[in-house]
N, CA, C and O atoms as a CHARMM CRD file, in Angstrom:
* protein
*
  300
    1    1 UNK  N     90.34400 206.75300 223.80700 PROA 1      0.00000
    2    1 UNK  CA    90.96800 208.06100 223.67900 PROA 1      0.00000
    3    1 UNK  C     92.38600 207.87500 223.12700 PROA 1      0.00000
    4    1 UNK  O     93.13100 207.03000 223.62500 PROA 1      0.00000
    5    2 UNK  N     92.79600 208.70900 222.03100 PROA 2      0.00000
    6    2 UNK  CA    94.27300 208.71300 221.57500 PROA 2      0.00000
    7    2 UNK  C     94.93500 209.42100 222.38100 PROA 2      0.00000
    8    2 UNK  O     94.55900 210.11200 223.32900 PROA 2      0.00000
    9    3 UNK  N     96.33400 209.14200 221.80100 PROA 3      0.00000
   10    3 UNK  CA    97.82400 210.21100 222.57000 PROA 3      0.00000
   11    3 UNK  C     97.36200 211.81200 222.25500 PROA 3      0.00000
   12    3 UNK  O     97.36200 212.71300 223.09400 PROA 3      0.00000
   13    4 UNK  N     97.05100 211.90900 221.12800 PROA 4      0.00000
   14    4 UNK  CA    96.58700 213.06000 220.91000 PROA 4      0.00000
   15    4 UNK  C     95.42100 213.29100 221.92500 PROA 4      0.00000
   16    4 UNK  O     95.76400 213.61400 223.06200 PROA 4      0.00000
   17    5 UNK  N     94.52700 213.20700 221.74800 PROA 5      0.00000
   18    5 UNK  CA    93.35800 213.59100 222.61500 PROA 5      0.00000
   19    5 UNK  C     93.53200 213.36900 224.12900 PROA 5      0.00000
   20    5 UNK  O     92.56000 213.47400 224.87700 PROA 5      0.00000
   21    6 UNK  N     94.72000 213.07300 224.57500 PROA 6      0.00000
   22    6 UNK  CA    94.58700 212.66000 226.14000 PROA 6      0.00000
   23    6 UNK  C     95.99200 214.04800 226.28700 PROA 6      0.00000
   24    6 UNK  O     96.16700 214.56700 227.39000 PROA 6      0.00000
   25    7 UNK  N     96.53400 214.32200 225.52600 PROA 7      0.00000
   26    7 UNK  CA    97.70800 215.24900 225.83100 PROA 7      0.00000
   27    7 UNK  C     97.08200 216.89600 225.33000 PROA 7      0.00000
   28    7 UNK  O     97.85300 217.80700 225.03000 PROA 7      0.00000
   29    8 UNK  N     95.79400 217.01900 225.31800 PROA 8      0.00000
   30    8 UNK  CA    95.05600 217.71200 224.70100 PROA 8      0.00000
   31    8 UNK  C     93.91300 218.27500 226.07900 PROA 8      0.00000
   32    8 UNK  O     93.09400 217.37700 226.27300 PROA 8      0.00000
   33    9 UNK  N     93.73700 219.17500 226.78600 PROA 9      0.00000
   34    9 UNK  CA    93.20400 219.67400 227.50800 PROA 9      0.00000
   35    9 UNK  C     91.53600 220.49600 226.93700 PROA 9      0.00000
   36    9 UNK  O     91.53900 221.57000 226.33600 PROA 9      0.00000
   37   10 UNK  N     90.61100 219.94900 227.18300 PROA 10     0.00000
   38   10 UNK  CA    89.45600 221.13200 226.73600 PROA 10     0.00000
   39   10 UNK  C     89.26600 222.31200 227.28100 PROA 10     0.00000
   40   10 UNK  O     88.93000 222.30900 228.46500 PROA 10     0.00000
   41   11 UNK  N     89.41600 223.54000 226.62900 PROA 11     0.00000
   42   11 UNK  CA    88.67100 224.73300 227.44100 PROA 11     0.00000
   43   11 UNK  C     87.79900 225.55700 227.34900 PROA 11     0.00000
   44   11 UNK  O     87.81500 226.76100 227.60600 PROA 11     0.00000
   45   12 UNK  N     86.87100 224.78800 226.90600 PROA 12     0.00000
   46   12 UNK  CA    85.35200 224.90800 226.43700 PROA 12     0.00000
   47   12 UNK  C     85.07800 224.25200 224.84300 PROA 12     0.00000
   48   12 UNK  O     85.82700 223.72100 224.02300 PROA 12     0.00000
   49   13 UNK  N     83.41700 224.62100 224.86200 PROA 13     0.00000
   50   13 UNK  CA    83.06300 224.27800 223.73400 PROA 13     0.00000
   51   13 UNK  C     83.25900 222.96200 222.77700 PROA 13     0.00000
   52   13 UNK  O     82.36900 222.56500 222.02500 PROA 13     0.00000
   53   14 UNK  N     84.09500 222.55600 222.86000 PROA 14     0.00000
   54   14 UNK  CA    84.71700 221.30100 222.24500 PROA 14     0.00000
   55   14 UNK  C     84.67900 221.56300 220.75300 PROA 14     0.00000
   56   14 UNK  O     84.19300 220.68400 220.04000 PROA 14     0.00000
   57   15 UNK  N     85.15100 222.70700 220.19000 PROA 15     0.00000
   58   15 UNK  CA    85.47300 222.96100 218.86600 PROA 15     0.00000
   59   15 UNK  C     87.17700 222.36000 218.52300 PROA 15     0.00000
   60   15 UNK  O     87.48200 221.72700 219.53400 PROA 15     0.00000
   61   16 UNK  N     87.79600 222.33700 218.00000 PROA 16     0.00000
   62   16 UNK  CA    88.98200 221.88200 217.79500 PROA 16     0.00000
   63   16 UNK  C     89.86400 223.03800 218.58300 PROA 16     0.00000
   64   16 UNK  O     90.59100 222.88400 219.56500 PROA 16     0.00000
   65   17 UNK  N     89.51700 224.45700 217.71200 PROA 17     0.00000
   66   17 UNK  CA    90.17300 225.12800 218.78800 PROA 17     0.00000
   67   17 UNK  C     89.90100 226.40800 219.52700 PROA 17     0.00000
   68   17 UNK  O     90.08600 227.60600 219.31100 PROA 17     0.00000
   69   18 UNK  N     89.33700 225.59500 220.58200 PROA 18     0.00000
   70   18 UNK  CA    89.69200 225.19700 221.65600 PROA 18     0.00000
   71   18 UNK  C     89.99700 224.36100 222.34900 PROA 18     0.00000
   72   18 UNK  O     89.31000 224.27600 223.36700 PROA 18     0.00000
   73   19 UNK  N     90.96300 223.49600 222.20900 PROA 19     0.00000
   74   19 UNK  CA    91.89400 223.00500 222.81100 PROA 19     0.00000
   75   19 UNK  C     93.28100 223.26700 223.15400 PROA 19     0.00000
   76   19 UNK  O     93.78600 223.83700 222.18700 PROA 19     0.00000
   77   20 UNK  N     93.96400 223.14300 223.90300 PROA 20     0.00000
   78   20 UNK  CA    95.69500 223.54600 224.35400 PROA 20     0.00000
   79   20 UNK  C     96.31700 222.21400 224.32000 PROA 20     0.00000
   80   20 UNK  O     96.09700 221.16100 224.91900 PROA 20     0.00000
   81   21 UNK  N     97.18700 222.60300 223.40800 PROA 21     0.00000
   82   21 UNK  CA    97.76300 221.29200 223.05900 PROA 21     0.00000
   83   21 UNK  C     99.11300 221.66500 224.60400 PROA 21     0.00000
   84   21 UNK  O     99.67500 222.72800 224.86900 PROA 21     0.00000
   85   22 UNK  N     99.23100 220.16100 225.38000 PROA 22     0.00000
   86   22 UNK  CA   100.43200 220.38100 225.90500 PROA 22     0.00000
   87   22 UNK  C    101.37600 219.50500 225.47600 PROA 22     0.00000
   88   22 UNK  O    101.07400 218.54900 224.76300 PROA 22     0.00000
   89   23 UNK  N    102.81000 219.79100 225.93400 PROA 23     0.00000
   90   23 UNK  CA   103.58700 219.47100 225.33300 PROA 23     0.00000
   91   23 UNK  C    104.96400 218.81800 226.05400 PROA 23     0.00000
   92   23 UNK  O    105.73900 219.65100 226.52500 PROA 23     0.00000
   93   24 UNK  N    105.31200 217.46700 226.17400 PROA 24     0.00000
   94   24 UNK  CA   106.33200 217.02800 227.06200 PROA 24     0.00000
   95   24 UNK  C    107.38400 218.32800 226.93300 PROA 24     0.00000
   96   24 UNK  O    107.73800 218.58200 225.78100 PROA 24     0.00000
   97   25 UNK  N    107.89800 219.14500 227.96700 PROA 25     0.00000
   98   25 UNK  CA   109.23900 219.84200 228.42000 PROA 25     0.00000
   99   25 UNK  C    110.20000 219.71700 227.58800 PROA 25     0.00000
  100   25 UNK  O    110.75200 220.65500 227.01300 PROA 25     0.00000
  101   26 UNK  N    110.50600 218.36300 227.45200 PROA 26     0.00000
  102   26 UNK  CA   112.10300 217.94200 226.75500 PROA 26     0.00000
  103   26 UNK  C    111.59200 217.96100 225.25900 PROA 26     0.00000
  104   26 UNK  O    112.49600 218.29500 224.49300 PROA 26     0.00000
  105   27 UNK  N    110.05200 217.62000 224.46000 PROA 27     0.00000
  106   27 UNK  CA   109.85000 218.25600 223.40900 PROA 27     0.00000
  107   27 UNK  C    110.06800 219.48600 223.35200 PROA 27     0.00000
  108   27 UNK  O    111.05400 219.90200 222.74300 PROA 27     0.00000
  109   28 UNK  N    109.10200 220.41700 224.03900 PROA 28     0.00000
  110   28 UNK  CA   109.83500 221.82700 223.92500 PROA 28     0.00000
  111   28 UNK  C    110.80100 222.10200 223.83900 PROA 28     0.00000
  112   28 UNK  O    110.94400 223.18000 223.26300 PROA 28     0.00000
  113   29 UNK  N    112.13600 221.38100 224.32100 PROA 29     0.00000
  114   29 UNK  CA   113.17100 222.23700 224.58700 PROA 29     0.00000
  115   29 UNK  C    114.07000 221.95800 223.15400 PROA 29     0.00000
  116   29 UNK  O    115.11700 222.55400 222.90000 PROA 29     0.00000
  117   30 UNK  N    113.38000 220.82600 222.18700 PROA 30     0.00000
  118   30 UNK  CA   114.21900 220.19000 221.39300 PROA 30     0.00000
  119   30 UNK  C    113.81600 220.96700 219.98600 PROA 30     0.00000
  120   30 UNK  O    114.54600 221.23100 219.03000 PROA 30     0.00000
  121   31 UNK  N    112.18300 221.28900 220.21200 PROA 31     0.00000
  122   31 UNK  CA   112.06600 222.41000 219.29600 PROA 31     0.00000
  123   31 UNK  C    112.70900 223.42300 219.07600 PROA 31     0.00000
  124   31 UNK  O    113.04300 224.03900 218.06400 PROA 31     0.00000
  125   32 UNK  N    112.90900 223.57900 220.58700 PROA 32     0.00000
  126   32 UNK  CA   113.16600 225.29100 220.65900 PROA 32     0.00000
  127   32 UNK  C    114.76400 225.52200 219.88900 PROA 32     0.00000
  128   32 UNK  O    115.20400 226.42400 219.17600 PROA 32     0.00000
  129   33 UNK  N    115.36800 224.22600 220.42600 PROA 33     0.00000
  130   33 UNK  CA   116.94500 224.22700 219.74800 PROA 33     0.00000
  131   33 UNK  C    117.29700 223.96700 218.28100 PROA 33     0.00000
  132   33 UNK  O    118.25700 224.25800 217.56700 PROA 33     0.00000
  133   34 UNK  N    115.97100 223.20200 218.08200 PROA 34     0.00000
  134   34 UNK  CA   116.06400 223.27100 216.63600 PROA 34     0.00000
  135   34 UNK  C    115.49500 224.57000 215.70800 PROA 34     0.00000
  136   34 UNK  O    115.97700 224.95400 214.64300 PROA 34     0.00000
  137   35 UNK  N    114.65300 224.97700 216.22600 PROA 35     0.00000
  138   35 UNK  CA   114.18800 226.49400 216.15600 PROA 35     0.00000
  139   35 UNK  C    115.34100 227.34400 215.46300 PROA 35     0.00000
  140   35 UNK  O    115.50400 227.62600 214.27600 PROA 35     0.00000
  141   36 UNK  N    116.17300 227.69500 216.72300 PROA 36     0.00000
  142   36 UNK  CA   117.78200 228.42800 216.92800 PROA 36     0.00000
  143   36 UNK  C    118.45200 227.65800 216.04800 PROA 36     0.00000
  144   36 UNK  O    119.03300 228.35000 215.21200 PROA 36     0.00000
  145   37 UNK  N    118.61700 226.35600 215.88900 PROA 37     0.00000
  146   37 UNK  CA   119.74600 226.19400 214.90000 PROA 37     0.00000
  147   37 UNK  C    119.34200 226.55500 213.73600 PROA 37     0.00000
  148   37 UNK  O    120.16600 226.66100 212.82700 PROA 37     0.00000
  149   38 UNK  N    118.19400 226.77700 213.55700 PROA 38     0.00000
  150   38 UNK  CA   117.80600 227.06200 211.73300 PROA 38     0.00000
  151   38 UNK  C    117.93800 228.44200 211.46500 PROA 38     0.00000
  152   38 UNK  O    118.56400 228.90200 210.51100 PROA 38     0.00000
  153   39 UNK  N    117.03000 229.42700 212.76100 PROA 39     0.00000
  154   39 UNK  CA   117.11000 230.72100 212.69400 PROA 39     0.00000
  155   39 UNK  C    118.56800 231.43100 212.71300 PROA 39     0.00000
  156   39 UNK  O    118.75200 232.52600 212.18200 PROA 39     0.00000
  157   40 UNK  N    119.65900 230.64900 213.42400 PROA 40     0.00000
  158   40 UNK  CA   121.08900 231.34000 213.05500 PROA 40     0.00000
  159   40 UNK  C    121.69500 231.02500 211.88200 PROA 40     0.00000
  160   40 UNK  O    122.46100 231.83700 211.36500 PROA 40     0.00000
  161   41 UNK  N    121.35600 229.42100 211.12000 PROA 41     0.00000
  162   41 UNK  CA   121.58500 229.45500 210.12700 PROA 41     0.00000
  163   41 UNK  C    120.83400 230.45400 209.10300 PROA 41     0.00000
  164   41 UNK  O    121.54700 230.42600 208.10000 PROA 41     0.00000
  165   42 UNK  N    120.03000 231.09800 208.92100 PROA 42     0.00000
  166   42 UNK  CA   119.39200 231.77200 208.67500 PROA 42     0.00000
  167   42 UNK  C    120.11200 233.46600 208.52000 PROA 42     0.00000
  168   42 UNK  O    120.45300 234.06400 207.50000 PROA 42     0.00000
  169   43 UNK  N    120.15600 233.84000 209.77800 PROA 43     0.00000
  170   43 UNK  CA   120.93200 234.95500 210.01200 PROA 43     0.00000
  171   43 UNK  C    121.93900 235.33900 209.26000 PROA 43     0.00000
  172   43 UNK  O    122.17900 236.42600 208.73500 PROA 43     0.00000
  173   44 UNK  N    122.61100 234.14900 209.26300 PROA 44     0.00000
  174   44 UNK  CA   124.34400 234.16000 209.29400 PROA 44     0.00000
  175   44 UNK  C    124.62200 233.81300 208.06100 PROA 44     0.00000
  176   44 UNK  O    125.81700 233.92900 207.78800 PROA 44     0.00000
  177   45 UNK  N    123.64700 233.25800 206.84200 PROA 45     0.00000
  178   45 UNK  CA   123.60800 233.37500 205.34800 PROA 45     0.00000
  179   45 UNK  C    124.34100 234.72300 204.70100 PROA 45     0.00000
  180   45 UNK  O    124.46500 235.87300 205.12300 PROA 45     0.00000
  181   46 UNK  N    124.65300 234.23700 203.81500 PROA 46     0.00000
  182   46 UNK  CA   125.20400 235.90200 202.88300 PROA 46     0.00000
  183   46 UNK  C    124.08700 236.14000 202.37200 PROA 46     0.00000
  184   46 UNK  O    123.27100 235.28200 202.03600 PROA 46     0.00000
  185   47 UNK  N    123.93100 237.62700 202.24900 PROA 47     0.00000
  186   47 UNK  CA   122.92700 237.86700 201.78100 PROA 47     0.00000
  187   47 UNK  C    123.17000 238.09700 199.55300 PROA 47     0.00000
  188   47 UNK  O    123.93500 238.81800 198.91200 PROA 47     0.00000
  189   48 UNK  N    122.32000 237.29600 199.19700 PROA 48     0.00000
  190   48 UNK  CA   122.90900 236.93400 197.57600 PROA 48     0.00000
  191   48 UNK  C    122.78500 238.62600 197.17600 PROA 48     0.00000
  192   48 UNK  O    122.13300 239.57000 197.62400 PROA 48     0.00000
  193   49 UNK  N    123.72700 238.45300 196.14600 PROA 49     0.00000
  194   49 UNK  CA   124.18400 239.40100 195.17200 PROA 49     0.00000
  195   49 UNK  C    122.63100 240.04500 194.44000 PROA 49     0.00000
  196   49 UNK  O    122.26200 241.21800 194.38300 PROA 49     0.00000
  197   50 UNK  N    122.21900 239.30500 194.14100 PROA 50     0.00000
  198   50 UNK  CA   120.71000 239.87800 193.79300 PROA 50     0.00000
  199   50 UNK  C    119.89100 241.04900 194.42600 PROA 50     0.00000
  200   50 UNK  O    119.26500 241.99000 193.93900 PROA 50     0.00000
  201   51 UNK  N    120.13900 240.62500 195.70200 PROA 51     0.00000
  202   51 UNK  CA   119.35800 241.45300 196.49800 PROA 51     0.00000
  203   51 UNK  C    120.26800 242.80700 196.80100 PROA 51     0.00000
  204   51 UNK  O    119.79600 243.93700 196.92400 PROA 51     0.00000
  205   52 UNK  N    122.07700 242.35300 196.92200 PROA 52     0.00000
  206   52 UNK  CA   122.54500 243.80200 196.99900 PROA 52     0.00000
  207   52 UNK  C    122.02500 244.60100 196.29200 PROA 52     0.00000
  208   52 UNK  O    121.41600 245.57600 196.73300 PROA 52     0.00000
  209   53 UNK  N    122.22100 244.24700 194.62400 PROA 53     0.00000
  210   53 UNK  CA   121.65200 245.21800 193.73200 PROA 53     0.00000
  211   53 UNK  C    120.86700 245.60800 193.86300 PROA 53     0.00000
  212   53 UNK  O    120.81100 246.83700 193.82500 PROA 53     0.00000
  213   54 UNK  N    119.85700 244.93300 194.07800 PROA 54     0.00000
  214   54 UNK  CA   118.36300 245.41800 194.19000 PROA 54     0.00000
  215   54 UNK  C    118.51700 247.11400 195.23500 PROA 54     0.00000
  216   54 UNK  O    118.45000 248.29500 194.89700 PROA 54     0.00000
  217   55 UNK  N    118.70400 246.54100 196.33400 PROA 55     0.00000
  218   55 UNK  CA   119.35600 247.58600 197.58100 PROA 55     0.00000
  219   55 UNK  C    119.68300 248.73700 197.53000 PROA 55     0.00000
  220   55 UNK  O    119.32000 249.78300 198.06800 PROA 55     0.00000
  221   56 UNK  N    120.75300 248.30000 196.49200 PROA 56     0.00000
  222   56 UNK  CA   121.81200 249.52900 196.00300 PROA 56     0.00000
  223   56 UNK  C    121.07700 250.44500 194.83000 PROA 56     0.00000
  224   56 UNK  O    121.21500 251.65700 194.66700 PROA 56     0.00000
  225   57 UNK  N    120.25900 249.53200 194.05900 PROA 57     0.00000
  226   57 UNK  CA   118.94100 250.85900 193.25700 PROA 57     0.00000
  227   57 UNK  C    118.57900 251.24900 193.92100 PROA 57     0.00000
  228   57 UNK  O    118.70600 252.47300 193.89600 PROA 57     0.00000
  229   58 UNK  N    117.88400 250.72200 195.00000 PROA 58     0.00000
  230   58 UNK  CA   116.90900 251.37500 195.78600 PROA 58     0.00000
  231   58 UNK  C    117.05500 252.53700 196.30900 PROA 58     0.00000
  232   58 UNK  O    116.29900 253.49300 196.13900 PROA 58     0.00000
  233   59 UNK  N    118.26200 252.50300 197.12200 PROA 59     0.00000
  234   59 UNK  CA   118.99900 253.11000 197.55300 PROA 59     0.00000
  235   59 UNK  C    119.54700 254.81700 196.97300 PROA 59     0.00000
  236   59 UNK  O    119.50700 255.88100 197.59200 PROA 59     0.00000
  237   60 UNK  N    119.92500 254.59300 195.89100 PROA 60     0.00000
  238   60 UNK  CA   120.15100 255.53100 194.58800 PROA 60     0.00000
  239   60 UNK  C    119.08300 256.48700 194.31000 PROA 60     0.00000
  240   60 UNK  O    119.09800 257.70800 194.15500 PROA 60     0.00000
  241   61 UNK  N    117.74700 255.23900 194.27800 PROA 61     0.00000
  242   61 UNK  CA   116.77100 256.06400 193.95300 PROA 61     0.00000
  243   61 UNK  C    116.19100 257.46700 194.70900 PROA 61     0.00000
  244   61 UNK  O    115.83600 258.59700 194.37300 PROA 61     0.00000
  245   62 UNK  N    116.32700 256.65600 195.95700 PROA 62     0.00000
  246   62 UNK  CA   115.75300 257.34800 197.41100 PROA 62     0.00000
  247   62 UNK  C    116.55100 258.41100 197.01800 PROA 62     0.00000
  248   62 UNK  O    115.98400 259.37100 196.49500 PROA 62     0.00000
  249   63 UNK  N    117.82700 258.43400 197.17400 PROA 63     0.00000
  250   63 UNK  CA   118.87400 259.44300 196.97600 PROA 63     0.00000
  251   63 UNK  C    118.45300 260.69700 195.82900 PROA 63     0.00000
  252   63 UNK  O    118.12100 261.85100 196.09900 PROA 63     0.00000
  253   64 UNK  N    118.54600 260.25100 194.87800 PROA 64     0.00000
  254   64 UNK  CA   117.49000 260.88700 194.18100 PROA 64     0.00000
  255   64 UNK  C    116.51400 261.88200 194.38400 PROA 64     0.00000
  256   64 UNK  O    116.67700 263.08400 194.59700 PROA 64     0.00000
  257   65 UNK  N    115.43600 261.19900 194.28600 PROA 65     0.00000
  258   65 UNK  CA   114.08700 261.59500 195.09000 PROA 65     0.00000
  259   65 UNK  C    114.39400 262.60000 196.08600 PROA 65     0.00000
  260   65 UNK  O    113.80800 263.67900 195.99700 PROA 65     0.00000
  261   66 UNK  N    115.29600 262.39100 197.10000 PROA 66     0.00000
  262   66 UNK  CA   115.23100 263.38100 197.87600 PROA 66     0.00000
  263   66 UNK  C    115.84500 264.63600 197.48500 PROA 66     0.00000
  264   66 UNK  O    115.33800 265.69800 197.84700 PROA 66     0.00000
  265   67 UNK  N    117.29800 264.58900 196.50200 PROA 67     0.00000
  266   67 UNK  CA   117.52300 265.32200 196.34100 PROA 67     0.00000
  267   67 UNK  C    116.51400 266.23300 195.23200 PROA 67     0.00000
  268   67 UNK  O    116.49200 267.45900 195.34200 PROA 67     0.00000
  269   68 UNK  N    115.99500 265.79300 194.56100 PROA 68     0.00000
  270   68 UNK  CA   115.01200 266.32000 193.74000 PROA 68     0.00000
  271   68 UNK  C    113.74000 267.32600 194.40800 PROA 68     0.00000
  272   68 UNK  O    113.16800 268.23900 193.81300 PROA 68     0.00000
  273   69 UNK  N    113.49300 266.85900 195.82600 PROA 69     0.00000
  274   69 UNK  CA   112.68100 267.61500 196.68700 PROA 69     0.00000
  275   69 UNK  C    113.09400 269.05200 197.01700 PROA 69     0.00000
  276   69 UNK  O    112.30800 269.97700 197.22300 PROA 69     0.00000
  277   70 UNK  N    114.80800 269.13400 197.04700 PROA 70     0.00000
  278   70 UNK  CA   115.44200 269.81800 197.94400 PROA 70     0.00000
  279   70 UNK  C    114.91900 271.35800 197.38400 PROA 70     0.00000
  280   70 UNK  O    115.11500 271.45600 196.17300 PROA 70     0.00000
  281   71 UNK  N    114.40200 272.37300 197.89300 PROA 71     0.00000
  282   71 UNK  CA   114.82200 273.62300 197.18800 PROA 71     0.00000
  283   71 UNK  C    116.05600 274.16800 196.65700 PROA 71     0.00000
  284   71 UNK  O    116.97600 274.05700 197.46700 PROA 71     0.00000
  285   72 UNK  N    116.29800 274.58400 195.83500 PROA 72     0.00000
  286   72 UNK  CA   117.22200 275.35500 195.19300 PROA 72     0.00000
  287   72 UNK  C    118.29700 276.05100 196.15100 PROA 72     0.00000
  288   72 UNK  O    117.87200 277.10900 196.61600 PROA 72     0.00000
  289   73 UNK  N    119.57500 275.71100 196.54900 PROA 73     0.00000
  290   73 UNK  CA   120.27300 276.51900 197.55300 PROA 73     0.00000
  291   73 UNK  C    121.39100 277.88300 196.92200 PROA 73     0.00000
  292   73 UNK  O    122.26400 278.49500 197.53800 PROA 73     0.00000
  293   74 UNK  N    121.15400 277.95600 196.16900 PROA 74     0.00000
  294   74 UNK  CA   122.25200 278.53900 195.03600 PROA 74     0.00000
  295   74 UNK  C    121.87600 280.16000 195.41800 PROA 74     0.00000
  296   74 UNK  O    122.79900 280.97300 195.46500 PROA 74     0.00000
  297   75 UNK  N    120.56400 280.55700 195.67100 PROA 75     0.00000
  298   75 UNK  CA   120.15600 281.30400 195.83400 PROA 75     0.00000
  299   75 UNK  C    120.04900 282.97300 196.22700 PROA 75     0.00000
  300   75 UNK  O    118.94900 283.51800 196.31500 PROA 75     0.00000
């Protein structure tokens, strides 16, 4: 039996998965921090100039559009 297959619990069937992989604690916890350090790096990126624009059409457009819906108030 490997590391894999002995850290590997069956819960039925014996298809692949189904199995539960477990996982030493202090692995988990090293994921989990590495997890968070990527996801705040992530966050905390500027968001590129590309996409403002993009945004800011979008944005315009909607603007637009809605006003184009509006009935006539002049009335």
């Amino acid at each position: 039996m490997t590391n894999a297959e002995a850290s590997m619990a069956e819960t039925g069937g014996g298809r692949p998965d189904d199995y539960d992989m477990i996982l030493d604690p202090r692995v988990q916890e090293s994921i989990g921090r590495s997890l968070k350090a990527h996801y705040d790096d992530i966050v905390n990126a500027p968001v590129p100039d590309k996409f403002l624009v993009l945004l800011a059409q979008l944005e315009a457009q909607e603007q637009r559009a809605a006003e184009g819906s509006r009935p006539d108030e002049r009335g």
